[in-house]
C-alpha positions as CSV (number, residue, x, y, z in Angstrom):
1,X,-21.6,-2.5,-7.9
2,X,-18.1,-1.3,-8.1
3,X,-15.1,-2.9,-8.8
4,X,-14.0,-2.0,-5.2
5,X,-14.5,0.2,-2.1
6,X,-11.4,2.2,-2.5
7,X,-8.6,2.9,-5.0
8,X,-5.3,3.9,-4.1
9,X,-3.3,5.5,-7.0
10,X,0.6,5.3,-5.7
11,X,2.9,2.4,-4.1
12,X,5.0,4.6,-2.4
13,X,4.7,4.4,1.7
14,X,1.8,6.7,1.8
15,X,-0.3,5.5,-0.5
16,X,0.5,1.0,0.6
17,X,0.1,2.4,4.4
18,X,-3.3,3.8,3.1
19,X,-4.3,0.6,1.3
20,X,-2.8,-1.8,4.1
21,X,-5.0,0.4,6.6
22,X,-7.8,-0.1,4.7
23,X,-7.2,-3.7,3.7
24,X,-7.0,-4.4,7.3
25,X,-10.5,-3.0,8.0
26,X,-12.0,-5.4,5.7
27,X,-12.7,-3.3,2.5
28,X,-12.1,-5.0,-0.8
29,X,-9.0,-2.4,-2.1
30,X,-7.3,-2.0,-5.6
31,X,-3.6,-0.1,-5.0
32,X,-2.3,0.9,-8.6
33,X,1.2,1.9,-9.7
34,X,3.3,1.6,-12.7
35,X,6.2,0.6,-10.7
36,X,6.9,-1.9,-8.1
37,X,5.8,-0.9,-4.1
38,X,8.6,1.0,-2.6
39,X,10.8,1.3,-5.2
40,X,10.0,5.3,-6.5
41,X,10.7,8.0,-3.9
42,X,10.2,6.3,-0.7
43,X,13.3,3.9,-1.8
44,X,15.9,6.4,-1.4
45,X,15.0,8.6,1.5
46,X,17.5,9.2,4.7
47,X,15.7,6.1,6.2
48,X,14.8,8.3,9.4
49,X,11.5,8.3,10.8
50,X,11.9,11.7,12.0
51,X,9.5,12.8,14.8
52,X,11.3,15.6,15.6
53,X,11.0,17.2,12.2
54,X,8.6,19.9,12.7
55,X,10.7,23.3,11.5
56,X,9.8,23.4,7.6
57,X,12.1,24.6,5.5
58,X,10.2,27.8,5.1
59,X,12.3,29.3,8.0
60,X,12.8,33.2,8.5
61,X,17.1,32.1,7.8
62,X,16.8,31.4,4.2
63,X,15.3,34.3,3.5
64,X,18.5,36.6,4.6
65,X,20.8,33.8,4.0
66,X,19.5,33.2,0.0
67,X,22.4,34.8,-2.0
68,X,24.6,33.0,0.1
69,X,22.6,29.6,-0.6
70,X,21.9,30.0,-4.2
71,X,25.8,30.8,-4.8
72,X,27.7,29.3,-2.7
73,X,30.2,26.6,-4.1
74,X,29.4,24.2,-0.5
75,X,25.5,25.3,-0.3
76,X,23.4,22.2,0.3
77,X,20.1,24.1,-2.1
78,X,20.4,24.3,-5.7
79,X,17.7,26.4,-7.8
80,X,17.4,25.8,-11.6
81,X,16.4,28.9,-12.7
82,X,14.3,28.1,-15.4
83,X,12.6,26.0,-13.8
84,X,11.4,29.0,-11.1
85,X,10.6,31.1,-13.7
86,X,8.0,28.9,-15.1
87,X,6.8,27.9,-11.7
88,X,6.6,31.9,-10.1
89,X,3.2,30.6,-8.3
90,X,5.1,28.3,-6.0
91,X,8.3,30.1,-5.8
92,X,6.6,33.0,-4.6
93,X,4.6,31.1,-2.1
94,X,7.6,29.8,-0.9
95,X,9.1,32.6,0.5
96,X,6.1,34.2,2.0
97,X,6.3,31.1,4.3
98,X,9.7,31.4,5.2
99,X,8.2,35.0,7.1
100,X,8.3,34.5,10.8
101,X,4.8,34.3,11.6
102,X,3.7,31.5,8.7
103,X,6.9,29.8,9.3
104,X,5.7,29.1,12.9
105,X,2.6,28.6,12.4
106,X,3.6,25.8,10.0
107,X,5.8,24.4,12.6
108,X,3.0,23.6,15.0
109,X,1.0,21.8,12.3
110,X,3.7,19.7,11.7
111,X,4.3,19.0,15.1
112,X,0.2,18.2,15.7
113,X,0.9,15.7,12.7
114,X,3.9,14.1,13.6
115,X,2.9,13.9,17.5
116,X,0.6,11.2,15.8
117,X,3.1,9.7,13.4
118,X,3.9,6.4,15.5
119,X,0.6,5.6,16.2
120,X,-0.2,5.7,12.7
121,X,3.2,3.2,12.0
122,X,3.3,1.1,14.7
123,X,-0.1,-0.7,14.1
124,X,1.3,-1.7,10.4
125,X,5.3,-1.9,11.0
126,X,3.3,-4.9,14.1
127,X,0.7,-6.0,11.2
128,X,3.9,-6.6,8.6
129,X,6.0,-8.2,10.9
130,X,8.6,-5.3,10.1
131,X,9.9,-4.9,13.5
132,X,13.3,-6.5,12.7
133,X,13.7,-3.6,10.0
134,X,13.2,-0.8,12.8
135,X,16.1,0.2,14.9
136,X,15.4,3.1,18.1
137,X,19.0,4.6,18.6
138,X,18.0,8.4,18.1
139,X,19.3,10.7,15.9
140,X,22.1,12.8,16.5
141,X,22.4,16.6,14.5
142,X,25.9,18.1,15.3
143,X,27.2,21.7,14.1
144,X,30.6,22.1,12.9
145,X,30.9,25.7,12.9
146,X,30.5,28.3,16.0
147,X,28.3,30.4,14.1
148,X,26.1,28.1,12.9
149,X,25.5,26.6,16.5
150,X,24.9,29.9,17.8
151,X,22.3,30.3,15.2
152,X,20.1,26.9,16.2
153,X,19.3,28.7,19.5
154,X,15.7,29.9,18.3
155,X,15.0,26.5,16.3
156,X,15.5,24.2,19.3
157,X,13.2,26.7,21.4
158,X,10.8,26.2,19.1
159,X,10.8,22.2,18.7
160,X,11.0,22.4,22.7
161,X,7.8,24.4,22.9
162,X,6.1,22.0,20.6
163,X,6.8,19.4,22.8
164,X,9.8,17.6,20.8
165,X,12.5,15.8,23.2
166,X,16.1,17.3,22.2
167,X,18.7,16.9,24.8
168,X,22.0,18.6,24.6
169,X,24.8,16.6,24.3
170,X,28.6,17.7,24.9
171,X,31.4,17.3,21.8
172,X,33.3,14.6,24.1
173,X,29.7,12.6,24.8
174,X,29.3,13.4,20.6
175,X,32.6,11.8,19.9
176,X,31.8,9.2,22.4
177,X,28.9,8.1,20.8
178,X,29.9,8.1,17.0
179,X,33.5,8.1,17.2
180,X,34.0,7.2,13.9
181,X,33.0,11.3,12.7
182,X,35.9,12.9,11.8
183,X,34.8,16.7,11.2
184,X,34.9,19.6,14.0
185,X,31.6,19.7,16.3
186,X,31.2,22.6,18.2
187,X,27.3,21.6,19.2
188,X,26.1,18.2,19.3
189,X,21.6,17.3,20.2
190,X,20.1,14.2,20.5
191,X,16.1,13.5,19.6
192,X,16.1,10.2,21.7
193,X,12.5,9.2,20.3
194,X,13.8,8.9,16.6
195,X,14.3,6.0,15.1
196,X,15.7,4.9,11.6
197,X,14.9,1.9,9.1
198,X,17.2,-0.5,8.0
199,X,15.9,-0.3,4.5
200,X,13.1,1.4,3.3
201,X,12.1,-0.2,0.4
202,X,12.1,-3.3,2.2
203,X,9.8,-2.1,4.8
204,X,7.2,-0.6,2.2
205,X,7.2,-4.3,0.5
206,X,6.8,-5.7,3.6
207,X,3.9,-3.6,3.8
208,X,2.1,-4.5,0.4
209,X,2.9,-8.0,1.1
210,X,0.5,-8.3,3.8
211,X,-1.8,-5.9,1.9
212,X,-2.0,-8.9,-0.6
213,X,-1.9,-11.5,2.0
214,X,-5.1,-10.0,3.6
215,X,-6.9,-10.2,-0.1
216,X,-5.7,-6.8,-1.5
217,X,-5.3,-6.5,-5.2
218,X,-2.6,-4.7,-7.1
219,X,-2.6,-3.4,-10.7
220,X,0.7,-2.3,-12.0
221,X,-0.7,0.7,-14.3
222,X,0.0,4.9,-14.0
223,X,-3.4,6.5,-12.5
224,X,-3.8,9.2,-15.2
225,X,-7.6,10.2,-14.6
226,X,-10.6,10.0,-12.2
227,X,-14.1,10.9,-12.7
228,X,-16.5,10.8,-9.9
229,X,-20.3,10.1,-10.9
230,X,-22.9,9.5,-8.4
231,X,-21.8,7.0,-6.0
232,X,-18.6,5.7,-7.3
233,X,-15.7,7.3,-8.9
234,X,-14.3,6.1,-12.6
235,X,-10.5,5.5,-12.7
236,X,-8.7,5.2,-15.7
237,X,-5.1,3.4,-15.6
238,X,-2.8,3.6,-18.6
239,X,-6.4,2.6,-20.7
240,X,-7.8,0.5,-18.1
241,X,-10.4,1.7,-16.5
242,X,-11.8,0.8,-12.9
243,X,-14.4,1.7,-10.9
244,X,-14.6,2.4,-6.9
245,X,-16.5,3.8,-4.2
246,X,-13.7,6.5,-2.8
247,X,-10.1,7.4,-4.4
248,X,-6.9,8.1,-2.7
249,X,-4.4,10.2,-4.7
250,X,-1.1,9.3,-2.8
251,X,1.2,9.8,-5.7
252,X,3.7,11.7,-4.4
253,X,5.3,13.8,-7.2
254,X,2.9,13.0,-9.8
255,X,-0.1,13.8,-8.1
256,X,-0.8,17.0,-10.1
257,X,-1.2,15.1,-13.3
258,X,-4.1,13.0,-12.7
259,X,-6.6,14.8,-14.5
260,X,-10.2,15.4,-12.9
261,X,-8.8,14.5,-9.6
262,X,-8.6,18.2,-8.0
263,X,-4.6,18.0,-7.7
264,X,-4.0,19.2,-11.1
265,X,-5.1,23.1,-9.7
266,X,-2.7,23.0,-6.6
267,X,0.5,24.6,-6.5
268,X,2.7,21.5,-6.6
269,X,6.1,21.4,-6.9
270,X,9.1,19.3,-6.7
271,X,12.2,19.2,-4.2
272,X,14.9,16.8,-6.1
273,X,16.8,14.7,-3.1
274,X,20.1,12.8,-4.1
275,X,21.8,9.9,-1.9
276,X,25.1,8.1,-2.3
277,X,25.4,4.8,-1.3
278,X,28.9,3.5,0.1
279,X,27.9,-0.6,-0.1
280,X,30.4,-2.0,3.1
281,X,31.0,1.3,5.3
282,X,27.5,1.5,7.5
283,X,29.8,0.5,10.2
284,X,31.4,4.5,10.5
285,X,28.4,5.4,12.2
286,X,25.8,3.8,14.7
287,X,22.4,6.3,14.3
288,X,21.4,8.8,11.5
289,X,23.4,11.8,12.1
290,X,22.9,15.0,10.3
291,X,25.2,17.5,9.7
292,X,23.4,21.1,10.0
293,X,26.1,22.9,7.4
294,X,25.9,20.4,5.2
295,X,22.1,19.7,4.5
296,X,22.1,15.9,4.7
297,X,22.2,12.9,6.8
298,X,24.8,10.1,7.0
299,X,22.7,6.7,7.6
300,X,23.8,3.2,8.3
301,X,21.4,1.2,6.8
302,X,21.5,-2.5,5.5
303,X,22.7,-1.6,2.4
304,X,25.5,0.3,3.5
305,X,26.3,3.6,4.6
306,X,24.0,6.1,3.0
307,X,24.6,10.0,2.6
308,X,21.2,11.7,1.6
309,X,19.4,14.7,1.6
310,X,20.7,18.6,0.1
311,X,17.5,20.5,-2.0
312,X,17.2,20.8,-5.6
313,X,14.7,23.2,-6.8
314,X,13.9,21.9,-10.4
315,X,11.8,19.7,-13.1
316,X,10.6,16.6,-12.9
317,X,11.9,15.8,-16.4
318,X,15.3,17.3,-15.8
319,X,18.6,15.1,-15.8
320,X,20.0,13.8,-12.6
321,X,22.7,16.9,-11.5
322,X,26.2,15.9,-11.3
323,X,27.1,18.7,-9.3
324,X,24.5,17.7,-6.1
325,X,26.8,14.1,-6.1
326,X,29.8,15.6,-6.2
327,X,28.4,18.0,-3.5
328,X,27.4,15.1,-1.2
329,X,30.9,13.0,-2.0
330,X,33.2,15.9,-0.9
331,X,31.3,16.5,2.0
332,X,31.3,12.6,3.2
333,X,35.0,13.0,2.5
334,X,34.7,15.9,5.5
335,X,32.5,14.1,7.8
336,X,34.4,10.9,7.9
337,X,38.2,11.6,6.6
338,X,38.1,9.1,3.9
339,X,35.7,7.6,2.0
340,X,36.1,5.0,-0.8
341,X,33.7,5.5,-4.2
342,X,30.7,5.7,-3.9
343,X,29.0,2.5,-5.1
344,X,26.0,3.7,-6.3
345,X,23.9,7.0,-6.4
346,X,20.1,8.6,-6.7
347,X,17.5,10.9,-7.6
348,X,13.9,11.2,-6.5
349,X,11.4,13.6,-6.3
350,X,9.9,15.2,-2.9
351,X,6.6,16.2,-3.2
352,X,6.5,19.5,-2.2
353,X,4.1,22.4,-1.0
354,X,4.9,25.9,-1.2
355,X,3.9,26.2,3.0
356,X,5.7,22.5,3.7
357,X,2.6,21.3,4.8
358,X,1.4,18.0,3.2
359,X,-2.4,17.6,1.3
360,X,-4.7,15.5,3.5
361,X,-8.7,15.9,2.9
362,X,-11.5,15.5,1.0
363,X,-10.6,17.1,-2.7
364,X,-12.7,19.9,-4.3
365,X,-13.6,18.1,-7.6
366,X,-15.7,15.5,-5.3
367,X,-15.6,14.2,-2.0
368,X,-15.2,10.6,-3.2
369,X,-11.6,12.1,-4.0
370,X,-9.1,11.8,-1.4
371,X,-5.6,14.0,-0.9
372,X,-2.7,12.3,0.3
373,X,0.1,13.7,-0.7
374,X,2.7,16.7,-0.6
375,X,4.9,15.2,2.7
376,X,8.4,17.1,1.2
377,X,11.2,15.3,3.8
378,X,8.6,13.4,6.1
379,X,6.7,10.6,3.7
380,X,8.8,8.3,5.8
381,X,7.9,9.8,9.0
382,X,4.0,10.6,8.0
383,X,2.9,7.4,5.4
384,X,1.6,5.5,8.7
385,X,-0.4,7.9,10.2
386,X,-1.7,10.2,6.6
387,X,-3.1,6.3,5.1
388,X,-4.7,6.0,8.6
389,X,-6.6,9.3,8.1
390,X,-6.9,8.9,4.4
391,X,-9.1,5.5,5.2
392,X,-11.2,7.6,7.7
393,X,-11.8,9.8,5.1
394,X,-12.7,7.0,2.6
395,X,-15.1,5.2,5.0
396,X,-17.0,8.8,5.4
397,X,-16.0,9.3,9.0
398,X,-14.1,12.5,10.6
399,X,-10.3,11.5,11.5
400,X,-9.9,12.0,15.4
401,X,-7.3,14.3,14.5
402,X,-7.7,17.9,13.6
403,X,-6.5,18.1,10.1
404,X,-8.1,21.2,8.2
405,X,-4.7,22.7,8.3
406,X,-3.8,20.2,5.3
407,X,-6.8,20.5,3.4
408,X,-6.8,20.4,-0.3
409,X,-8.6,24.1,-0.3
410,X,-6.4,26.1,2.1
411,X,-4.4,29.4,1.2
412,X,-0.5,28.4,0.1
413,X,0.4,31.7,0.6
């Protein structure tokens, strides 16, 4: 007999929505991470739960805008070169995304995936009691410049065709409804159905609480190697070792480096995110609002007002970047006029796919072995819904969603 049915290797919200799913269905469930649920990646995201974010960042734009990105002094993408250099595999899968006919392809997986995201949520933000963290206001994306609004004409037709909600909004109604924005808007949208948590960490432990509360188990230990034999697979956790029936890899970031788990071949890389945290100033804003020129969101949250967001194309292992906080600080001081110091700033890693899509499905080294991972900008938006189909997967059954676009074994280029 094994130790338990199923194993989840990562705390973050995909891998305790996978476990909580799971616990809920009565299985006996082990979730292991070095570090405490909530507190890695999924801590310091824009705190959106973004149904609307089907366009990947592979988009047809970055490929004619790229000198212009990588140099730039007010570009919201930052390349370490090095870095791509040793990583030409992803780089160059990358950019054959960002052609027009991948890049829309991609967009309708998303939006397949993401049409599903609140159904995969809702059951556990209900199950948590979290509903007090969850706040349905919509998010608002405004363009400051002529050009660039021009130039979001073929992205909303696209969201539209997929069946996103994004109503046009004049600058007066804009200033109307966040008033307290203090930069030119020359186009304002609305995506009505978004909404935005109060505090994501918060939410995720609300999450493994219950997950314990219903008889989970957690083991505070780094996942650093899986063996499947027979009918059970062997796990072993900074020198532990467990055994269990099925493995989910929901990792995030550090997926690729548990050994014998399949992830270690896949092209996976790492978008670095910052956020600055202004501790007293959530009141300049009532809804997540992104600012298309800039790259990021501004987010009132509970702990404040949050700026996050920008891309960082470099290592793991490399220091935090003192030139994407500056970045995000002088642009706050443009959205809102003045800002005082920041009180407190961030890095975490997105994991991150050369085709945007995230890793869902059975993995190639076994089928006791399951994918969760790779959800770049929409962990948030997709941990409900990916630990519902991870659990299917677990408990041998096909998800009642179509999801060999996500599988482990696909072409990434």
């Amino acid at each position: 007999m094994t130790d338990f049915d199923i194993a989840v290797a990562g705390a973050g919200i995909v891998g305790t929505s996978t476990a909580l799913w799971a616990q809920m269905r009565g299985h006996r469930v082990v979730l292991l991470d070095p570090a405490p649920p909530g507190s890695g990646t999924s801590s310091g995201n824009a705190c959106t739960i973004a149904t609307y974010g089907c366009l990947p960042v592979n988009d047809p734009a970055v490929l004619t805008a790229l000198p212009r990105l990588l140099f730039a002094r007010d570009s919201p993408l930052s390349v370490s070169w090095s870095h791509a250099l040793r990583n030409p595999r992803w780089m160059l899968g990358f950019l054959a995304n960002c052609r027009r006919g991948p890049s829309r392809r991609i967009a309708g997986h998303l939006a397949d995936l993401l049409s599903h995201a609140d159904a995969g949520l809702n059951p556990l933000i209900a199950e948590a009691g979290a509903e007090d963290l969850i706040l349905a206001r919509g998010q608002l994306t405004i363009w400051s410049t002529a050009e660039a609004a021009r130039g979001a004409d073929a992205g909303l037709a696209r969201r539209r065709e997929l069946g996103v909600r994004a109503e046009e909004i004049t600058v007066a109604e804009a200033r109307a409804l966040e008033p307290g924005l203090a930069l030119p808007i020359e186009r304002a949208v609305m995506f009505p159905e978004a909404r935005h948590v109060q505090d994501p960490e918060r939410l995720v432990q609300r999450f493994h609480a219950r997950f314990e509360a219903l008889g989970g188990t957690t083991v505070s230990a780094r996942v650093t190697a899986t063996r499947a034999q027979g009918d059970h697979v062997r796990i072993t956790a900074d020198g532990r070792t467990l055994t269990a029936g099925r493995v989910v890899l929901a990792a995030g970031a550090f997926s690729g480096a548990v050994a014998g788990s399949g992830a270690e071949r896949l092209p996976l890389g790492t978008e670095r995110g910052y956020h600055l945290l202004y501790s007293g100033e959530a009141h300049r804003i009532s809804r997540p609002v992104g600012w298309a020129e800039g790259g990021f969101y501004a987010v009132p949250m509970a702990r404040g007002l949050r700026l996050a967001g920008t891309v960082e194309i470099a290592g793991r292992d490399a220091p935090p970047n003192p030139a994407r906080l500056a970045y995000l600080e002088r642009r706050g001081q443009e959205m809102f006029g003045t800002l005082p110091a920041p009180t407190s700033s961030w890095l975490g890693f997105r994991p991150t796919m050369p085709d945007s899509l995230p890793v869902i499905g059975r993995s190639p080294a076994s089928e006791r072995i399951i994918h969760a991972f790779g959800h770049q900008h929409l962990g948030l938006t997709l941990g409900g819904i990916t630990g519902r189909i991870a659990c299917d997967l677990a408990e041998g059954r096909q998800p009642n969603i179509a999801i060999d676009a996500y599988r482990p074994g696909r072409r990434y280029a």
